[in-house]
C-alpha positions, 0 to 999 in steps of 0.5 A: 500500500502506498504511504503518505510521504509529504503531507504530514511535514508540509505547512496547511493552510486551511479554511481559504476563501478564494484565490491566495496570493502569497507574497515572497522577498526575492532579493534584499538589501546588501551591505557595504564598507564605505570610505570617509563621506561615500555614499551608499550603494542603493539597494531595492527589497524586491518582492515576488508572489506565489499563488494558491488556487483552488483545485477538486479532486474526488473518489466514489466507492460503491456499497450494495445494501446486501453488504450493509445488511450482512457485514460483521463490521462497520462497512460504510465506516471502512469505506469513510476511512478509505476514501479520506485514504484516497484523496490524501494519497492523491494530494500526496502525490499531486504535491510532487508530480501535479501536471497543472491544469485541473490539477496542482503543479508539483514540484516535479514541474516547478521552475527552480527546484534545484536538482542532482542528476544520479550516475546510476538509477540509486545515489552513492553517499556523495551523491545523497550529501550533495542533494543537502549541499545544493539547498545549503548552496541557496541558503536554505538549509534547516534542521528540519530536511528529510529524505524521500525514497521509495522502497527499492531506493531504501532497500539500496541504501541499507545495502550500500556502503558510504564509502566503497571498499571500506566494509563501512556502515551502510547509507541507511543509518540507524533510526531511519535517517540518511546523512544525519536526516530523517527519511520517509518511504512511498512507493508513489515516488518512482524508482530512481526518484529521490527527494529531500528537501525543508518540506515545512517551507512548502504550503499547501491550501485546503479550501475546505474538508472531505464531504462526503455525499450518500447517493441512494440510488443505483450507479449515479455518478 
């Protein structure tokens, strides 16, 4: 079964009512040292926006009154649970690989995501510490990073040395972390894809909560 791998670490922001635009500094002040009576350099605070609008997504499932009548267990509560299963694997996903248009742009296809091409399908060690050191390269790095793999990438990590030749400790450390970080498994991440990043500093909009629609008659989408 796939897991959720992003949502649990991201920024939500609830409750929206309409488009949101969110404002960014794109550039700052810079500073100088100045001889007796120079003038200062000006210097503009430029400002950017990211904009947040409001997609649907939705999933149907389908209960014969025969089920309801004669389970042992709660069925239309296994098929709540399922649903609200559904739709936050599908915005999981969407957060990392969205196409757009009906759906969100993921940072899969977000101009100026940085990224780290791989000699092989799986990354050596230098080449998972070189994913920390392109977000710290941007002054962005924080305690908070982690990794995302999916099981086969994990099951290389656990397999491989850091350092060939050395009969050394493996890239998966004790704890489940990576390079000191922590990381996360969901087969929803492709083979050959691996992600890290400061996921907090991503936000994602909800313009509202599962509603959930019992329609009684037969096959009516």
């Amino acid at each position: 079964t796939n897991m959720s791998a992003v949502m649990p670490f991201v920024t939500t922001l609830t409750g929206l009512i309409g488009d949101l635009s969110i404002p960014t500094q794109e550039g700052g002040a810079t500073g100088y040292w100045l001889g007796e009576d120079d003038e200062a350099t000006l210097s503009d605070l430029t400002f950017g926006e990211r904009a947040l609008t409001p997609k649907t997504m939705a999933a149907m499932v389908e209960m014969t009154r025969k089920m309801l009548m004669q389970s042992s267990t709660d069925v239309e509560m296994l098929a709540r649970r399922d649903i609200a299963r559904a739709l936050a694997l599908t915005a999981d996903l969407a957060a990392l690989y969205g196409t757009g248009g009906n759906q969100p742009l993921g940072l899969a296809g977000i101009t100026g995501v940085k990224g780290v091409n791989f000699t092989a399908i799986n990354p050596t060690y230098p080449e998972v510490v070189k994913m920390e050191t392109e977000i710290a390269s941007s002054n962005a790095d924080v305690s908070s990073m982690r990794y995302l793999f999916n099981a086969q990438g994990r099951g290389h990590l656990k397999t491989s040395q850091k350092f060939e030749g050395t009969n050394g400790s493996p890239i998966w450390e004790s704890g489940n972390t990576v390079n000191g970080y922590n990381a996360n498994v969901s087969n929803q991440i492709p083979v050959g894809d691996n992600w890290f990043g400061a996921w907090s500093e991503m936000l994602i909009g909800m313009w509202g909560g599962l509603d959930l629609t019992v329609d009684p008659y037969t096959h009516s989408s």
